[in-house]
C-alpha positions as CSV (number, residue, x, y, z in Angstrom):
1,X,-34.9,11.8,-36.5
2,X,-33.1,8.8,-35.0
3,X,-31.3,9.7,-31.9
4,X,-27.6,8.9,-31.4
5,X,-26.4,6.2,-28.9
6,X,-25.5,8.1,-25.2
7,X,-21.8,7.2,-25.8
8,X,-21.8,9.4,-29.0
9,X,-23.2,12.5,-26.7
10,X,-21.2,11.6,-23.9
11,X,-17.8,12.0,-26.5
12,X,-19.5,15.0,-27.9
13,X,-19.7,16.6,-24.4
14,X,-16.2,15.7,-23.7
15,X,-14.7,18.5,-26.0
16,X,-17.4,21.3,-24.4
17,X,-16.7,23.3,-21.7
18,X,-18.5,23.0,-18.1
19,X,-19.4,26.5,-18.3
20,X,-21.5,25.6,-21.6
21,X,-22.4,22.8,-20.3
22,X,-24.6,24.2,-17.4
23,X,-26.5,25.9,-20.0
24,X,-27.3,23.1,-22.3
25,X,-30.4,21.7,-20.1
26,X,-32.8,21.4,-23.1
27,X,-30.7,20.1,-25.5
28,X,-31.9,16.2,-24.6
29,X,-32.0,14.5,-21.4
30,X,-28.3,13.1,-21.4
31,X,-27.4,17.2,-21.5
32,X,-30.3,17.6,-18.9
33,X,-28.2,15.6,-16.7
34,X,-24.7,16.4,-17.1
35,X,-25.6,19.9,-16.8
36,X,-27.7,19.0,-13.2
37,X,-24.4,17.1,-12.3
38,X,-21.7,20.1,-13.0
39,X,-24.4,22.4,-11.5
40,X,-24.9,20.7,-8.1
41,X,-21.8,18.5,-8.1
42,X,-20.1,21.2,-5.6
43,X,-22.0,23.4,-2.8
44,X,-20.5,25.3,-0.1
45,X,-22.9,26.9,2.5
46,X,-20.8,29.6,4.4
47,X,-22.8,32.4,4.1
48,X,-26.4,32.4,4.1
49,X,-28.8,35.0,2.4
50,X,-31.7,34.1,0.4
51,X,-30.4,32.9,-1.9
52,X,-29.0,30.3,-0.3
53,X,-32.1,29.3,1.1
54,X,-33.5,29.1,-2.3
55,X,-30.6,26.6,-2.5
56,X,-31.5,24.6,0.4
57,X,-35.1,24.3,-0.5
58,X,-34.1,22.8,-4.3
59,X,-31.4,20.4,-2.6
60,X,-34.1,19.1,-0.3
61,X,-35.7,17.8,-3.1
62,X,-34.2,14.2,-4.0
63,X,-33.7,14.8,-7.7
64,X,-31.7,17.3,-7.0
65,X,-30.2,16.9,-4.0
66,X,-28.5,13.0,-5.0
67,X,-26.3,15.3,-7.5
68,X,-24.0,17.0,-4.4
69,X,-21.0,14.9,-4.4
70,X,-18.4,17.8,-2.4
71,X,-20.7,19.8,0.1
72,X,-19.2,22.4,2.9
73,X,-21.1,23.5,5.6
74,X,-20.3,26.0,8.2
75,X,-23.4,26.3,10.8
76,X,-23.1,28.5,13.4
77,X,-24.9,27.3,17.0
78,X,-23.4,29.4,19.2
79,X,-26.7,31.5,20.0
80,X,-29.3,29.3,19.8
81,X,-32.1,30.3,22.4
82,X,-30.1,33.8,23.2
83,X,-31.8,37.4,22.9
84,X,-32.3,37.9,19.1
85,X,-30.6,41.4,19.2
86,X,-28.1,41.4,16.2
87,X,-24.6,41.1,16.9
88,X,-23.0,44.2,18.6
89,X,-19.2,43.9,17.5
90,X,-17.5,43.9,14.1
91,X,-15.8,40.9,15.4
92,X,-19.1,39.1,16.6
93,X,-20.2,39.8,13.1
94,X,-17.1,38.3,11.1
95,X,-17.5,35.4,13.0
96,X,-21.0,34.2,12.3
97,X,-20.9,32.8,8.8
98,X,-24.0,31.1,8.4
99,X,-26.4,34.0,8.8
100,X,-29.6,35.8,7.0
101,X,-27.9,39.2,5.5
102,X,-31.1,41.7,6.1
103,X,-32.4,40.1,8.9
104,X,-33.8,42.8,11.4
105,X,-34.0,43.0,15.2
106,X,-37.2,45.3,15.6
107,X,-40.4,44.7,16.9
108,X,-41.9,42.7,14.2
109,X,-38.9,40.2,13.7
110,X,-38.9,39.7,18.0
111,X,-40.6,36.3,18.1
112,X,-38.9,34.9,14.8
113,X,-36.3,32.6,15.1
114,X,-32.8,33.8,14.4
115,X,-31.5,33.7,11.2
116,X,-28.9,30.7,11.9
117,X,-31.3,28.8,13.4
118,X,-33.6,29.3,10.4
119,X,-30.9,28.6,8.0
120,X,-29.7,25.8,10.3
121,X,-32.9,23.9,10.1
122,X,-33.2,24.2,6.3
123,X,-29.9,22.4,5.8
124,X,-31.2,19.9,8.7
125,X,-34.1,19.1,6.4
126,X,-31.9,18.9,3.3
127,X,-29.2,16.7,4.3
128,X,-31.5,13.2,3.7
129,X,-31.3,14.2,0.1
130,X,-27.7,14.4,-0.9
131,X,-26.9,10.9,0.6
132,X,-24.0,10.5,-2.9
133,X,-21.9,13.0,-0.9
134,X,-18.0,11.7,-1.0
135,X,-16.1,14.7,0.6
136,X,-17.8,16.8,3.2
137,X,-15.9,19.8,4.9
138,X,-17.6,21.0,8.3
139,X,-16.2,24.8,9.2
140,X,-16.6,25.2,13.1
141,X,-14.2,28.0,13.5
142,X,-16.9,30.0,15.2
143,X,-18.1,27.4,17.2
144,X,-18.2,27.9,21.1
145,X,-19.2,25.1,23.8
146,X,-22.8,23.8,22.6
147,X,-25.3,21.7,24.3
148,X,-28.3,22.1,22.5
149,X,-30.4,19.4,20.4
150,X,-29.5,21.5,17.2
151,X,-25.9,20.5,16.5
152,X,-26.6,16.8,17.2
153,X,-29.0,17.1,14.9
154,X,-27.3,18.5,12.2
155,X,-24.3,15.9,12.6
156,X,-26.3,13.0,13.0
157,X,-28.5,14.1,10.1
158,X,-25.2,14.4,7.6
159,X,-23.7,10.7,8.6
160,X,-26.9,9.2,8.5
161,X,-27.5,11.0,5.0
162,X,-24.2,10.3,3.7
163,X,-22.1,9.1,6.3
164,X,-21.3,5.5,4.9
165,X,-20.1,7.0,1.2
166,X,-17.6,9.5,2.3
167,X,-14.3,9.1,1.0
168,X,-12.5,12.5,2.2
169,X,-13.7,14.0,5.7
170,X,-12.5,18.0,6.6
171,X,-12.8,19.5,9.8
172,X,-11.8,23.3,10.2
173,X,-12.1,24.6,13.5
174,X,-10.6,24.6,16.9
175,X,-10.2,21.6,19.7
176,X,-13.8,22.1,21.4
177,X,-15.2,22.1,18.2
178,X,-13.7,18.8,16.8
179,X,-14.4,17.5,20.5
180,X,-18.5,18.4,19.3
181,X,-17.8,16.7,16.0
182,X,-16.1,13.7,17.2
183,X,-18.2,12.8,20.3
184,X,-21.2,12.8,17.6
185,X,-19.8,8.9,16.9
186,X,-19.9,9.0,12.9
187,X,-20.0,5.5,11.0
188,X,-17.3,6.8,8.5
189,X,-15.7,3.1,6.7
190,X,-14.7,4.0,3.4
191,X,-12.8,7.7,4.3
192,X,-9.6,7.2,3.1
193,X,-8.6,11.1,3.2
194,X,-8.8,13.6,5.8
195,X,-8.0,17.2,6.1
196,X,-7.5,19.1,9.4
197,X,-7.4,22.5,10.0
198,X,-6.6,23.5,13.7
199,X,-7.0,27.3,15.0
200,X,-7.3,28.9,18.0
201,X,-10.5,29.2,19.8
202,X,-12.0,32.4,18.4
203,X,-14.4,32.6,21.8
204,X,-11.4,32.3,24.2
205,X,-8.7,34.6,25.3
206,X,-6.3,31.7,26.5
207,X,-5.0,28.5,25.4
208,X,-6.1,25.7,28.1
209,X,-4.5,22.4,29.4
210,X,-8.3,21.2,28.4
211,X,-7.1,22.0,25.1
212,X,-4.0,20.0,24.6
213,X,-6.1,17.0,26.5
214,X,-8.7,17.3,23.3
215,X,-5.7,16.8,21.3
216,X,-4.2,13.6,23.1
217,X,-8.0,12.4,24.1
218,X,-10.1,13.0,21.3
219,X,-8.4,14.1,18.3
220,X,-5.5,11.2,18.3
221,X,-7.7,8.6,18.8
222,X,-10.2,9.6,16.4
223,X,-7.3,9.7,13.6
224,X,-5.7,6.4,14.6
225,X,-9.8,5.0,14.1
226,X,-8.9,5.6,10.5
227,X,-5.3,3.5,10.3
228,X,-6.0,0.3,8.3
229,X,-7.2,2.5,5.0
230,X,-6.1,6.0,5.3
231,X,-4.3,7.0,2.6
232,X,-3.7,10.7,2.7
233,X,-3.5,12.8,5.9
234,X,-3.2,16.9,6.1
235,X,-3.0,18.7,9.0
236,X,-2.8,22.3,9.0
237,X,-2.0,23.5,12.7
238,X,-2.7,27.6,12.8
239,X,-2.4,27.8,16.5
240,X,-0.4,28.2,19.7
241,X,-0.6,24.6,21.0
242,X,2.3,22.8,21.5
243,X,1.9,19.7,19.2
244,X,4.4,17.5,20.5
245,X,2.4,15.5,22.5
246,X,-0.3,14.9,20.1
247,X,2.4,13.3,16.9
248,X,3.8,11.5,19.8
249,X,-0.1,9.5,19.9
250,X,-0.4,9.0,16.6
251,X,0.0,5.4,15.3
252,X,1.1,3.5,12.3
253,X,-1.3,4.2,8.9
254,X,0.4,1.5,6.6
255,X,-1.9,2.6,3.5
256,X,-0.6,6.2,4.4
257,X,1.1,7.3,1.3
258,X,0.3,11.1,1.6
259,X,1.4,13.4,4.3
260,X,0.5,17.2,4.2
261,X,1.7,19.4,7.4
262,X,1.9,23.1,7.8
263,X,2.2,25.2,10.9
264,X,4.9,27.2,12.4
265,X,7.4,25.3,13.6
266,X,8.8,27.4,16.6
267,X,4.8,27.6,17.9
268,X,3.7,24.4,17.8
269,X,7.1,22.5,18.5
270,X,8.1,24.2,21.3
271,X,9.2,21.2,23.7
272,X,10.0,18.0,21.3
273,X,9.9,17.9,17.6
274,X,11.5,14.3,17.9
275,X,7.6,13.3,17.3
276,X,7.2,14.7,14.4
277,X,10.2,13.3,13.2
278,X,9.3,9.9,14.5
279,X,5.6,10.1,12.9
280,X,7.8,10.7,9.0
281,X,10.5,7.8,10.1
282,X,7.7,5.2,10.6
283,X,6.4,6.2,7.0
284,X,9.0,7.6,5.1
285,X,9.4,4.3,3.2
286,X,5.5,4.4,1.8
287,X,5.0,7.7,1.1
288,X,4.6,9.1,-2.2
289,X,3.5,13.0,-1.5
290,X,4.9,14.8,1.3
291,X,4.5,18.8,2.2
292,X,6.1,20.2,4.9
293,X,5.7,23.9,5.2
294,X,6.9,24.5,8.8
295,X,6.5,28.6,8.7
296,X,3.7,30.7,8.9
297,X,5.8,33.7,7.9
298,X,9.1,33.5,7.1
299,X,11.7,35.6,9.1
300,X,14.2,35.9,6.4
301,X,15.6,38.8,8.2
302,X,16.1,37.2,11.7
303,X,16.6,34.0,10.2
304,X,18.6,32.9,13.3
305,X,15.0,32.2,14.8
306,X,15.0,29.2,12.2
307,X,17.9,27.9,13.2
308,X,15.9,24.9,15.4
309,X,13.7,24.4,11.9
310,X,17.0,24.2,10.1
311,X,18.8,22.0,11.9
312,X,15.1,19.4,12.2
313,X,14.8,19.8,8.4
314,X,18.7,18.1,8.0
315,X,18.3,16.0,11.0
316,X,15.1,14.5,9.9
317,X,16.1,14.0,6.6
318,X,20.0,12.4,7.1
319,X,17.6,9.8,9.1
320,X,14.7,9.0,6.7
321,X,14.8,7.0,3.5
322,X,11.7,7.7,0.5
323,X,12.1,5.3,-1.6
324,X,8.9,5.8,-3.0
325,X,8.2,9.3,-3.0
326,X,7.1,11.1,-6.4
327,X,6.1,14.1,-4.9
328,X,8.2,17.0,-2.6
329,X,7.4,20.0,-1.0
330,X,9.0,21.9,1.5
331,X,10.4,25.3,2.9
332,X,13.9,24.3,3.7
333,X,14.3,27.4,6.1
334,X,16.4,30.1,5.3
335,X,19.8,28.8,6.7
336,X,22.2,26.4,4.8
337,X,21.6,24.0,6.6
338,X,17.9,23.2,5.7
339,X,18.6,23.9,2.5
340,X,21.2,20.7,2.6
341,X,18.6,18.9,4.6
342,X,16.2,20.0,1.0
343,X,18.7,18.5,-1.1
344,X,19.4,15.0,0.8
345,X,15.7,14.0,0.9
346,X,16.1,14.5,-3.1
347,X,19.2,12.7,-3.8
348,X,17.7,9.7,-1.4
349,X,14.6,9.4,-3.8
350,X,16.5,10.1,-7.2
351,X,14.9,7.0,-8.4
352,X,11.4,8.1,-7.9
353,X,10.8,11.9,-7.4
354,X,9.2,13.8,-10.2
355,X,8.1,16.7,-8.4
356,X,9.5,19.2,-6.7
357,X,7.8,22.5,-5.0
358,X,10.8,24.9,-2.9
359,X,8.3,27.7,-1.0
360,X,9.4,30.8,0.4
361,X,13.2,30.9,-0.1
362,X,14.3,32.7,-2.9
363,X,17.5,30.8,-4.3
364,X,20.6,32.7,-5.6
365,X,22.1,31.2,-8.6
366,X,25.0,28.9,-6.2
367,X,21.7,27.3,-4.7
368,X,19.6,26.8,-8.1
369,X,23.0,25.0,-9.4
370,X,23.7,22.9,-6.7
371,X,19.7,21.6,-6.7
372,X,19.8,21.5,-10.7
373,X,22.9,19.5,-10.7
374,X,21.0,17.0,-8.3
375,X,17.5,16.4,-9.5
376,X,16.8,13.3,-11.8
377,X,16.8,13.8,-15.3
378,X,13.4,12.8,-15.5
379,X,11.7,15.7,-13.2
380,X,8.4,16.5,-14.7
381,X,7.3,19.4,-12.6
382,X,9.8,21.6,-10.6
383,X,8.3,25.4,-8.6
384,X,11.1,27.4,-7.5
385,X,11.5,30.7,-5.7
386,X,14.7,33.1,-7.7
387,X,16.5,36.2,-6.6
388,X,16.9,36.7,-10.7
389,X,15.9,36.3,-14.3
390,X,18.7,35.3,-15.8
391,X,19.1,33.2,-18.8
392,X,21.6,30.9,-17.9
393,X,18.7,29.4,-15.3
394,X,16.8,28.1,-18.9
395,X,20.1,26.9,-20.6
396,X,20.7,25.2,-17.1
397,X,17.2,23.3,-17.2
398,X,16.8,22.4,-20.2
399,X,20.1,20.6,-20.5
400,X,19.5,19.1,-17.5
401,X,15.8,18.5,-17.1
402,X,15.2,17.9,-20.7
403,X,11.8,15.3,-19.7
404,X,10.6,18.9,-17.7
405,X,6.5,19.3,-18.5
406,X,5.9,22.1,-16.0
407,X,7.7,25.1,-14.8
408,X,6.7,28.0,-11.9
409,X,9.5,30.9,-10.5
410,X,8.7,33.0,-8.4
411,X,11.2,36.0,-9.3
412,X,12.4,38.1,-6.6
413,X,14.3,41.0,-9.0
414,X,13.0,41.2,-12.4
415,X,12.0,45.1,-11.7
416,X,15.0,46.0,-10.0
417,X,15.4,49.6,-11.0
418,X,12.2,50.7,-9.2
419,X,10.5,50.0,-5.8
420,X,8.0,47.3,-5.2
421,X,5.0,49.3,-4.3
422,X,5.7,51.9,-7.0
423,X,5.7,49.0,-9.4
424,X,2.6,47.1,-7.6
425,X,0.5,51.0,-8.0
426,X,1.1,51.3,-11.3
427,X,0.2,47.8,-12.1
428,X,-3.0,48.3,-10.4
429,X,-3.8,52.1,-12.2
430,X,-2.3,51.4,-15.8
431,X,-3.2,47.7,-15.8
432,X,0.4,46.7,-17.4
433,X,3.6,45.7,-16.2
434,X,6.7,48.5,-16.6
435,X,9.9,46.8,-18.3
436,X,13.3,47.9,-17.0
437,X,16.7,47.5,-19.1
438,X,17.4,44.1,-17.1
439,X,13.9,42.7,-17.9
440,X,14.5,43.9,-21.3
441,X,18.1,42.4,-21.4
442,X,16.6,38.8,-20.0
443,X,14.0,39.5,-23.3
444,X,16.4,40.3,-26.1
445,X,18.5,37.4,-24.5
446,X,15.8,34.8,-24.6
447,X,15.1,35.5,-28.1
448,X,18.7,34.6,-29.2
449,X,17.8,30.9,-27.8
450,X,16.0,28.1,-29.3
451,X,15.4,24.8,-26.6
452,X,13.9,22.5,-29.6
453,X,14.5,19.7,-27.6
454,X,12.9,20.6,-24.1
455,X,9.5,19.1,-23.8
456,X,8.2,21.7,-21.3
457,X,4.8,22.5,-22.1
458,X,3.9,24.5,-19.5
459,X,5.1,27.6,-18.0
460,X,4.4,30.4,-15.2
461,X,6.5,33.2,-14.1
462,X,5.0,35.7,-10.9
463,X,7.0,38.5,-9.3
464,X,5.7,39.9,-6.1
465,X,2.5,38.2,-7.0
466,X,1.4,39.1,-9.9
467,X,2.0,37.5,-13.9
468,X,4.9,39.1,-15.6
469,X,4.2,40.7,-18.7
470,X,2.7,38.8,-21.6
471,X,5.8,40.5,-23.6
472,X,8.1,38.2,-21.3
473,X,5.7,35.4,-21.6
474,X,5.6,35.3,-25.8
475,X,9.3,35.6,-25.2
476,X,9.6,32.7,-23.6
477,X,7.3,31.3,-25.6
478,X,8.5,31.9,-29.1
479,X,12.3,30.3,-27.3
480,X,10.4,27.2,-25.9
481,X,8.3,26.1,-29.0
482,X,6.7,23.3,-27.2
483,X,5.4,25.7,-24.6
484,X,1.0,25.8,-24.8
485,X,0.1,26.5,-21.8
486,X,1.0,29.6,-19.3
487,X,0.3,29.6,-16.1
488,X,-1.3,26.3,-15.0
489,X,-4.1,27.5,-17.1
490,X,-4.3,25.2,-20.5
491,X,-3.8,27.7,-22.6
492,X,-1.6,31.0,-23.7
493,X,-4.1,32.8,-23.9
494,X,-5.5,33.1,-20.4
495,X,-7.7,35.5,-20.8
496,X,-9.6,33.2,-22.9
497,X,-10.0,30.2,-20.1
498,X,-13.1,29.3,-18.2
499,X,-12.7,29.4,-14.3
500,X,-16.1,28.1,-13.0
501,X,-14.9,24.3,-13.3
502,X,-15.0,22.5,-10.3
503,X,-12.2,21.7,-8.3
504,X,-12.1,17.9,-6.4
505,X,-10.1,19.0,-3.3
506,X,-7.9,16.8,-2.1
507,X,-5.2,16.4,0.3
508,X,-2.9,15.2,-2.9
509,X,-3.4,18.9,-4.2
510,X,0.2,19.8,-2.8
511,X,0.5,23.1,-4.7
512,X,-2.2,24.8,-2.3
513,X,-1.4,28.7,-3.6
514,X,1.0,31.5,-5.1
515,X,3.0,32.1,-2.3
């Protein structure tokens, strides 16, 4: 039988799932290795068992291991050359991702090595065969103050392996721990992405000045290293350092055109957030993406606490022009005056913004008018937090948003007649979702109204976390007939979607959860 041309497969394959995919190995070799590629494309080592070391021995081989492209690693040397007792606390235990489930402590396991150092040392040996690795995370959150050979020779392994062909870099961890990372010296000239996340020091009680030198020392430099291509910085700062200091060393990224920052504003800018503000002036004028969710929690019912965040949120933004930003997301605090900080940044970028994500605070209807009345016709995307369902919010949008593709609210009251964790019980017992007479009003409404002209095509509505009813859904549906896709999900239907694919992380994924 004469065999058709690769392009023909290739076509072919581009209508099949990845899930069917993986499993179509014998169909010829082009099949063979697609489905190698989607099987090994992504591997994240945080938890070892044997499994995983059935893992690391087939990545060691080169056929096999030249497939990795996104590989996370979290290796845990803190207790190389201790007693090989198990760990004695609960918290010990949660901390020490990357060992041997199983592994015993009596007399016949005394002399064997421990089960992180075994593990270790099969990832050591493994590394010199994934060497087409582009994005490589490193988890150190357990890390503690190392000396030993076997960290050195796990880092110098990886950026020898792979080290010249990474595009995006991650580090989670704490200060020490990117101190290890970074005095390792890595060769790294094509990142153009990197992704932070700083914690506390799991393995110490108190924050340290040596900390906050790390920051201005180590970590600083290290990012500035990267300023004639990086293009996309995130930093997420869970910690009680003051960060100040540490915006105040960062220098000019001219290729920057992504900024992602989350922390808590009153922790980490307890001193001078005129840094941070500085760090968006000097690039406000390049960037096209830019998150800034400045709460950890939001204190919407001492909300006086944000009045420092409110007032840097309109400052910042009365001062900075984007004139080439597509994409915003931010929590404008819960006071009015971030929320008019929210809407000068968009009526500064009317020309170019597309996107828009508001987190956290739920907008009554005066505050959904005045930012409908504001965004550019053209929006594409808009995610919204709303005290209500009510249908005047649709009429409103699609008049005014008409080019809208994607839609996501976050409804505070569509269950008002009964309490939350009533509701939230019997979701989780009867497995559906309980109507009241103003859901049902917002229904019968909905299906009075026809929007032939809105091009949205997709839509997602969540109330304290969970999907609404499909009933609401087909409602909306039925009104919005070019509606096909709920949820983000590519279908209406989602029961019905795959949700193995791989994901690319990237620090231009600004919509990082339901929240």
């Amino acid at each position: 039988m004469k065999e058709l041309p690769s392009e023909i497969w290739l076509h072919i394959a581009s209508f099949i799932p990845d899930a069917t995919l993986k499993r179509l190995t014998g169909v010829n070799l082009l099949f063979y290795n697609i489905s190698m590629d989607l099987r090994y494309k992504s591997i994240v080592l945080q938890r070892l068992d044997s499994r995983t070391m059935m893992l690391l021995k087939r990545l060691s081989d080169p056929a096999v291991g030249k497939r990795v492209r996104l590989l996370t690693a979290s290796p845990d040397f803190r207790f190389y050359g201790a007693v090989h007792a198990p760990p004695s606390s609960s918290f010990r235990h949660f901390l020490h991702p990357f060992r041997l489930l199983g592994y015993g402590s009596g007399p016949n396991n005394s002399n064997k090595p421990r089960p992180e150092e075994e593990g270790t040392r099969a990832l050591i040996i493994a590394l010199p065969a994934m060497p087409n690795v582009t994005t490589f995370t490193i988890d150190s959150h357990s890390w503690g103050q190392h000396s030993g050979t076997r960290i050195q020779d796990f880092l110098n392994t990886a950026w020898a392996s792979f080290g010249s062909n990474l595009r995006k870099l991650s580090l989670r961890g704490h200060a020490a721990s990117f101190r290890t990372i970074i005095g390792s010296t890595p060769s790294l000239p094509q990142v153009e992405e990197l992704f932070f996340e700083l914690t506390d020091n799991p393995t110490s009680s108190v924050m340290s000045t040596e900390d906050d030198r790390i920051l201005i020392n180590v970590f600083a430099p290290f990012i500035n290293s990267f300023s004639p291509k990086l293009q996309a910085l995130t930093i997420w700062a869970w910690t009680s350092l003051d960060l100040s200091a540490f915006f105040r060393c960062l220098g000019q990224f001219p290729l920057l055109t992504c900024f992602n920052f989350q922390t808590s504003f009153l922790r980490t800018f307890k001193h001078d957030p005129s840094s941070l503000s500085h760090f968006i002036q000097q690039h406000c004028a390049q960037l096209e993406i830019l998150v800034l969710k400045l709460n950890q929690n939001p204190v919407l019912h001492t909300i006086q606490m944000e009045q420092p965040l409110s007032e840097w949120i309109y400052n910042t933004f009365q001062e900075s022009h984007f004139s080439h930003l597509l994409e915003l997301q931010l929590y404008p605090s819960a006071l009015p005056r971030g929320f008019d900080g929210l809407l000068t940044c968009i009526q500064s970028s009317a020309k170019t913004i597309h996107t828009l994500v508001v987190r956290d605070r739920y907008l009554d209807a005066q505050d959904v008018s005045r930012l409908i009345d504001i965004l550019p016709s053209n929006t594409k995307s808009l995610r919204l937090n709303v005290l209500e369902m009510d249908i005047h919010l649709y009429d409103s949008l699609s008049t005014r948003l008409p080019e809208l593709r994607s839609l996501s609210l976050y409804i505070s009251k569509v269950l008002p007649d009964l309490p939350v964790t009533i509701i939230l019980d019997l979701l989780r017992k009867l497995g559906i979702l309980l109507t009241s007479d103003t859901l049902q009003t917002f229904i019968s409404n909905i299906n009075t109204r026809k929007y032939i002209d809105w091009k949205l095509r997709d839509i997602g509505v969540w109330q304290s976390g969970y999907n609404v009813s499909h009933d609401l859904m087909s409602a909306l549906r039925n009104s919005i007939p070019s509606v096909v896709s709920f949820w983000g999900l590519g279908n209406i239907e989602p029961d019905l979607m795959p949700y193995d694919s791989v994901i690319d992380w990237s620090t231009r994924n600004i919509d990082d959860g339901i929240q």
